[in-house]
ZAKE-433665 format. One record per residue (C-alpha): residue in one letter; x, y, z. Coordinates in steps of 0.5 Angstrom, whole numbers, padded with zeros to 4 digits, always signed. Last residue first. Layout:
! ZAKE-433665
aXYZ ...
! end
This chain:
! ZAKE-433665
x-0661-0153+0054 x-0658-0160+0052 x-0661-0164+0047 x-0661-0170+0046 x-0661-0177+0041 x-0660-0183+0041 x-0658-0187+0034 x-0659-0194+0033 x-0655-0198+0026 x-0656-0205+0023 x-0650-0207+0020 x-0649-0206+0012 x-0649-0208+0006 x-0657-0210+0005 x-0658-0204+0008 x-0661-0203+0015 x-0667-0198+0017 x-0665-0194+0023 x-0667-0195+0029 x-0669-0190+0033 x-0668-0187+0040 x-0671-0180+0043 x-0668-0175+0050 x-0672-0170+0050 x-0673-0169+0057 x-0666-0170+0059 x-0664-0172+0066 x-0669-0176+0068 x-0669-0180+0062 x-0662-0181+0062 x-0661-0183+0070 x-0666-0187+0067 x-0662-0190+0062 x-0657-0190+0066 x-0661-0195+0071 x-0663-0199+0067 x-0659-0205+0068 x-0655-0205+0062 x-0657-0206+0054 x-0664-0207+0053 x-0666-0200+0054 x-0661-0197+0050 x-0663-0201+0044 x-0660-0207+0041 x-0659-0209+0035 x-0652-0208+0034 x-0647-0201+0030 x-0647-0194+0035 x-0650-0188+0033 x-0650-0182+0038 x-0653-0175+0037 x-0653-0170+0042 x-0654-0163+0040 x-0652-0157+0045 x-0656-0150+0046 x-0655-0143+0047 x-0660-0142+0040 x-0655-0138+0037 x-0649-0139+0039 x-0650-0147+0036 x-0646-0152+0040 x-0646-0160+0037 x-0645-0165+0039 x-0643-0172+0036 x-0641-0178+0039 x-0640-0183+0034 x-0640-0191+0036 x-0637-0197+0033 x-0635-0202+0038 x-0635-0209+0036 x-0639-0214+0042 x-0642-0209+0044 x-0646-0210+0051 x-0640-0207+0056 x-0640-0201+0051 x-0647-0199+0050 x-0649-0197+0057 x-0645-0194+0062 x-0639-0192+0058 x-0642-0189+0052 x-0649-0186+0054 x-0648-0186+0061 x-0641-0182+0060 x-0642-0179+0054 x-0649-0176+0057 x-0646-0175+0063 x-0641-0170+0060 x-0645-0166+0056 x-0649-0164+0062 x-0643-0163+0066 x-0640-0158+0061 x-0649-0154+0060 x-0647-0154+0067 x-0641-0151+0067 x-0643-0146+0061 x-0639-0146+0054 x-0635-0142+0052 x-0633-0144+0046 x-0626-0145+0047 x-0628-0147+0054 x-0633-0153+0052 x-0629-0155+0047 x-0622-0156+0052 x-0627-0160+0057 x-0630-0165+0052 x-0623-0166+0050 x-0621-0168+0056 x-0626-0173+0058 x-0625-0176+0052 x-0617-0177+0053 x-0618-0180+0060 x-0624-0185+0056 x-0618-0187+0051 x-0621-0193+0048 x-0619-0200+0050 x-0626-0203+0049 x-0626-0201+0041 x-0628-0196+0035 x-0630-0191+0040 x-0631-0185+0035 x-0632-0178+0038 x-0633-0172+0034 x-0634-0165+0037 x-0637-0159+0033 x-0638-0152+0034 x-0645-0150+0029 x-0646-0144+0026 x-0652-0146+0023 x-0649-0144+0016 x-0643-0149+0017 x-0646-0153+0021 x-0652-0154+0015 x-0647-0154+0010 x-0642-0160+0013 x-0649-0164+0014 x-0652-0164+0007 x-0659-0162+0004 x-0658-0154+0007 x-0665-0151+0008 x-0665-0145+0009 x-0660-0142+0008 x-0657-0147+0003 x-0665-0148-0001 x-0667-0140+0000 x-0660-0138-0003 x-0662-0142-0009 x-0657-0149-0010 x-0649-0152-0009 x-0646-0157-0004 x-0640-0160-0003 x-0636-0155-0009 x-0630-0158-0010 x-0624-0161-0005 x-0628-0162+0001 x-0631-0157+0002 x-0634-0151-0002 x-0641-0148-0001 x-0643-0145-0008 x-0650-0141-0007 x-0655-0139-0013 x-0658-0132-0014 x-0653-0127-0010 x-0655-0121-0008 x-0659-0122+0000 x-0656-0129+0001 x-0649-0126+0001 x-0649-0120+0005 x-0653-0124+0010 x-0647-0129+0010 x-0641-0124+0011 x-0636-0129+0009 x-0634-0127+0003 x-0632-0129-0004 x-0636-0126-0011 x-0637-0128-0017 x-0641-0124-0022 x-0644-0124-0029 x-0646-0117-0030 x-0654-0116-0031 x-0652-0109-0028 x-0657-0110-0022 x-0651-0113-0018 x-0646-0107-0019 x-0652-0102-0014 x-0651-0108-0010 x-0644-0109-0010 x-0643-0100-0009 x-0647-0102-0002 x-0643-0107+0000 x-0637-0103-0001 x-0641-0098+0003 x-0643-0102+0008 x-0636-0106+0010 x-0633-0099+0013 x-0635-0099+0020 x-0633-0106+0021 x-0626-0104+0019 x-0624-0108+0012 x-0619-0114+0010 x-0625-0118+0009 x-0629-0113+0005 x-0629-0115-0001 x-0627-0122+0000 x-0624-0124-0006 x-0628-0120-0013 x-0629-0123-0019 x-0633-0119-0024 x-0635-0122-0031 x-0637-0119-0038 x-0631-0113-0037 x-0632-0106-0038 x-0625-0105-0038 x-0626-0099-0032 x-0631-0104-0028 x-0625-0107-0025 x-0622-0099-0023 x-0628-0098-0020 x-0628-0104-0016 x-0621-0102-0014 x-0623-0095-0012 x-0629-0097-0007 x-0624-0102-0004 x-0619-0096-0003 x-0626-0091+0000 x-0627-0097+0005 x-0620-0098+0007 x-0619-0090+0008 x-0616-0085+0003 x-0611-0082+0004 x-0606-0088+0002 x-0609-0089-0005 x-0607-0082-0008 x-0612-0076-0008 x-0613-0073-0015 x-0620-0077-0016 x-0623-0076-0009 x-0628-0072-0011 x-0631-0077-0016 x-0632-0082-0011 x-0638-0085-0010 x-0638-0091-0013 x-0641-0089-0020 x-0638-0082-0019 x-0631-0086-0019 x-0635-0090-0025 x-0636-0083-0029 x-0629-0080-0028 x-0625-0086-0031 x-0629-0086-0037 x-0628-0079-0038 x-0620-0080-0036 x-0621-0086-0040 x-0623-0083-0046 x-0618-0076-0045 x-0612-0082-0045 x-0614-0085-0052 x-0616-0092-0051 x-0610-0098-0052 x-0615-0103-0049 x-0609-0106-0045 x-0604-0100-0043 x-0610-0094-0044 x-0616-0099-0041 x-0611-0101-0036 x-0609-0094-0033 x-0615-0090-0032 x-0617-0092-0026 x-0611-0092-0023 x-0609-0086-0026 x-0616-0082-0023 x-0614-0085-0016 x-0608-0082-0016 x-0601-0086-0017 x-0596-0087-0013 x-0599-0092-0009 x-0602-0096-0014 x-0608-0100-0011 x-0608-0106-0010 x-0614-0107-0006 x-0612-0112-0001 x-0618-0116-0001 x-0618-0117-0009 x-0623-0114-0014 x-0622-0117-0021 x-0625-0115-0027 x-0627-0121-0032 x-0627-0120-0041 x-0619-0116-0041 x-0617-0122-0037 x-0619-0127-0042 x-0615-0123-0048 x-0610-0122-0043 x-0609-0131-0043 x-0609-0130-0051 x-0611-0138-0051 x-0606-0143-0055 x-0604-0146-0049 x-0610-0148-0047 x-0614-0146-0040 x-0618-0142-0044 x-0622-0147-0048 x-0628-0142-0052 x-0634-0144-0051 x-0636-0137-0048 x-0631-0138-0043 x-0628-0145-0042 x-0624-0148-0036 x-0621-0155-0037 x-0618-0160-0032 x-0611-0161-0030 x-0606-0158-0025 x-0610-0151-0026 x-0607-0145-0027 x-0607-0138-0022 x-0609-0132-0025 x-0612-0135-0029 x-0619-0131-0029 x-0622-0137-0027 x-0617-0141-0023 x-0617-0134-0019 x-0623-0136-0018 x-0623-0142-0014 x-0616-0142-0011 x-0620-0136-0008 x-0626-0140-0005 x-0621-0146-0005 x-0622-0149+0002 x-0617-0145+0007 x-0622-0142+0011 x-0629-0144+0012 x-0634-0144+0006 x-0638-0139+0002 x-0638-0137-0006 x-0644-0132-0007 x-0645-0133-0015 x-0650-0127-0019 x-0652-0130-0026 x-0651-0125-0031 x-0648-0131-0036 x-0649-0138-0034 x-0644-0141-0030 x-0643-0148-0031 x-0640-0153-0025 x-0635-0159-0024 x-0630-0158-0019 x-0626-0165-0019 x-0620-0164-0012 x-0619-0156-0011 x-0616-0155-0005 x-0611-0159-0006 x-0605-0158-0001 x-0599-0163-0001 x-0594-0164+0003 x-0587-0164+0003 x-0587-0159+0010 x-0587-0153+0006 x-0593-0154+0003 x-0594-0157-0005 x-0600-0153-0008 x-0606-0157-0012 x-0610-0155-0017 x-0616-0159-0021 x-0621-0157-0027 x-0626-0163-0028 x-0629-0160-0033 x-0631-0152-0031 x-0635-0147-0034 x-0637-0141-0036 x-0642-0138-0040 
! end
């Protein structure tokens, strides 16, 4: 088993700054489960695991492997790694070395095994992965895929406890992403326990029996992969999962810049490629919803205005929450909200249910089709 109390790890930027990817992540590991950890970019998926394997040592916190404490002082760092193999993104293969010498190098230099065992041992994996007749080529005749395929036998050849693999297949030509993919399925019945990093979602939903979603500094959600895929509790996973391009805009004031809201409605709808009269649509739904409606009747402005495109569906979400007690209806002339109503056929309010600490709250919701 593994796991993780309270481990933290940051990295000073160039700028003076500090970057925490890692914040308080606190999980437990059991022995032969399958983990797929996903996430956008630069939000600790490989800070997680290299953590793990010590390849990088945590500010604080610990990190114990079969009740043992590795983050100790006292702790033989190459005992742990002899127990976790590590497949990186980059390969890092040695290029003056055959496919074979890779193979066998760490168990001859670390585990001290006679050099016909680790070529026996090394030629079996090679078969395993479906490259015994590339042992005597060197890494750069090999294409990527074939590279990765090598170093993730050259990982199995300490016949560690635990596999660690960053992105597999990201630094990878779309044509080869499926044989690596295969060689980690085929690993996956093993029983091994495994941590795997990727981006490639269906991948990581058919392999894997539990999903860590990171964000925010740790791991922000966490389950089965029918309960993330399907049914995410937390609102950046569902994003994330659903693909969802996001714009958020808060007016917390009747001097809101609404030139630089227009703005910036125009910019999301061309990064993403939005249709021109999807753009117009959500323009009128800010406009009349924000600036007709709820901004001349609030006293204290606190809205957020949500959309959220899916490429998917080709559709925008609308959510605006705004404080008072009023709804829509009963702010303005009635005028907007007919335009609204015209508009959009599913346009919907509701009151939320206040709690004795905050103020009552609305939210309208639309969609543009």
């Amino acid at each position: 088993m593994i796991k993780l109390d309270h481990v933290r790890k940051s990295y000073p930027n160039p700028m003076g700054a500090v970057l925490t990817p890692l914040k308080d992540v606190n999980v437990e590991i059991m022995d032969g489960e399958i983990i797929s950890v996903i996430g956008p970019s630069g939000t600790g998926k490989s800070t997680l695991i290299r953590c793990i394997n010590l390849l990088e040592r945590p500010d604080s916190g610990k990190i114990y492997v079969d009740g043992e404490e590795i983050t100790s002082r006292q702790c033989d760092v190459r005992a742990v790694r002899r127990k976790m193999g590590m497949v990186f993104q980059s390969f890092n293969l040695f290029g003056h070395l055959t496919v074979i010498e890779n193979v066998m190098l760490a168990p001859v230099k670390l585990k001290g095994m006679s050099r016909q065992e680790a070529y026996d041992n090394g030629m079996r994996l090679l078969r395993q992965v479906g490259l015994a007749d590339k042992a005597l080529n060197y890494p750069d005749e090999l294409s990527g895929g074939q590279k990765q395929r090598v170093a993730i036998a050259r990982a199995l050849a300490m016949d560690p406890d635990t596999i660690l693999l960053d992105e597999p297949t990201s630094a990878l030509d779309p044509t080869m992403v499926g044989e690596v993919q295969a060689v980690i399925r085929d690993l996956a019945r093993t029983g091994k326990t495994m941590m795997i990093v990727t981006h490639e979602m269906s991948f990581a939903r058919a392999i894997c029996s539990r999903v860590f979603y990171m964000d925010e500094g740790g791991i922000y959600e966490e389950g089965k992969p029918e309960e993330i895929f399907e049914n995410p509790k937390r609102e950046k996973t569902r994003r994330f999962i659903h693909r969802l391009k996001v714009l958020e805009l808060d007016v917390e004031g009747r001097d809101f810049d609404f030139p630089g809201a227009v703005s910036a409605i125009e910019a999301y709808c061309q990064k993403n490629l939005i249709p021109r009269r999807m753009c117009n649509r959500l323009h009128l739904a800010f406009e009349e919803l924000v600036e007709q409606i709820l901004l001349p009747k609030l006293e204290e402005p606190d809205i957020r205005f949500t959309a959220e495109y899916s490429d998917s569906s080709g559709e925008i979400d609308v959510t605006v929450r705004y404080n008072g007690r009023l709804s829509p209806e009963e702010m303005g002339d009635g005028l907007s909200w007919t335009v609204l109503k015209g508009t959009f056929s599913d346009l919907a309010h509701e009151a939320c249910q206040p709690t004795s600490e905050e103020a009552h709250t609305h939210r309208v919701r639309l969609c543009i089709r």
